[in-house]
C-alpha positions in Angstrom: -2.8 33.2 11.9 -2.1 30.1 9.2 -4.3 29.1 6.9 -5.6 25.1 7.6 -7.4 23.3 5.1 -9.4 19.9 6.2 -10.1 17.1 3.9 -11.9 14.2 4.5 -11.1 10.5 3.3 -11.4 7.0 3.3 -9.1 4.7 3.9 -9.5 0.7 3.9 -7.2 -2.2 4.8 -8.5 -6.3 4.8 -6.3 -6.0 8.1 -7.5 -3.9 10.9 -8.9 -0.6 11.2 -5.1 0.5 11.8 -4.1 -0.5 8.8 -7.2 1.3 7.3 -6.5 5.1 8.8 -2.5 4.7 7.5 -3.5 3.7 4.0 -6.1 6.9 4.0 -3.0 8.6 5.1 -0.2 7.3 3.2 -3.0 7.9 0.1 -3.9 11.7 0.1 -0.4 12.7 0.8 0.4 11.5 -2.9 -2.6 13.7 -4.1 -1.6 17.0 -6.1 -3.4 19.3 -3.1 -1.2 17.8 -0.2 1.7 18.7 -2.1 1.0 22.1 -2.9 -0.3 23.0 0.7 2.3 21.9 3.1 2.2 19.0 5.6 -0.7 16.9 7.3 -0.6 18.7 10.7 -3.2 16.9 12.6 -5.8 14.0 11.5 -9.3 12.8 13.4 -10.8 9.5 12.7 -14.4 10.5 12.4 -16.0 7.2 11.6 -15.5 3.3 11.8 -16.8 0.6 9.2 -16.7 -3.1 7.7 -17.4 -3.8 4.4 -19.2 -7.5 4.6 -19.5 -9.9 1.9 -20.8 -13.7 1.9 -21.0 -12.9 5.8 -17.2 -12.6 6.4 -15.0 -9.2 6.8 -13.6 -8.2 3.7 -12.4 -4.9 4.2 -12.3 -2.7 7.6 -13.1 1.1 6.4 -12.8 4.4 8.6 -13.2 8.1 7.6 -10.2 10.1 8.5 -10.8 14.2 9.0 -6.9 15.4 8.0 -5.8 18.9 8.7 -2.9 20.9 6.6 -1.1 24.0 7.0 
C-alpha cells in the first residue's frame, strides 16, 4: 500500500480562478517536500475566493488539497 501525503495551499491569479489553482500548483512543486516525496498524484480544489479592494477584483484565490505519492 503507498504512502500519500496531502498538503493544502493557496494559490492566487488577478486572472481567473484557473489561473489561481495552476499557480498553487506550479508553486508547491518547487518546495523542498514535493521534491523529496515523488509526484503530485491527484489535487481537490477545496475552496473559492476574491480578494476585493476599492470595490474591484484584485486577486481570485482558491485552496487547493494536493495529494503525493
Amino acid at each position: 500500500m503507498p504512502f500519500v501525503k496531502i498538503i493544502d495551499t493557496v494559490g492566487s491569479s488577478a486572472e481567473s480562478w484557473e489561473q489561481a489553482a495552476k499557480n498553487a500548483i506550479e508553486d508547491a512543486s518547487r518546495l523542498p517536500i514535493f521534491k523529496q516525496k515523488g509526484k503530485i498524484t491527484k489535487a481537490t480544489i477545496k475552496d473559492f475566493d476574491i480578494k476585493i479592494e476599492d470595490n474591484k477584483i484584485v486577486a481570485y484565490l482558491c485552496r487547493v488539497e494536493m495529494f503525493l505519492e
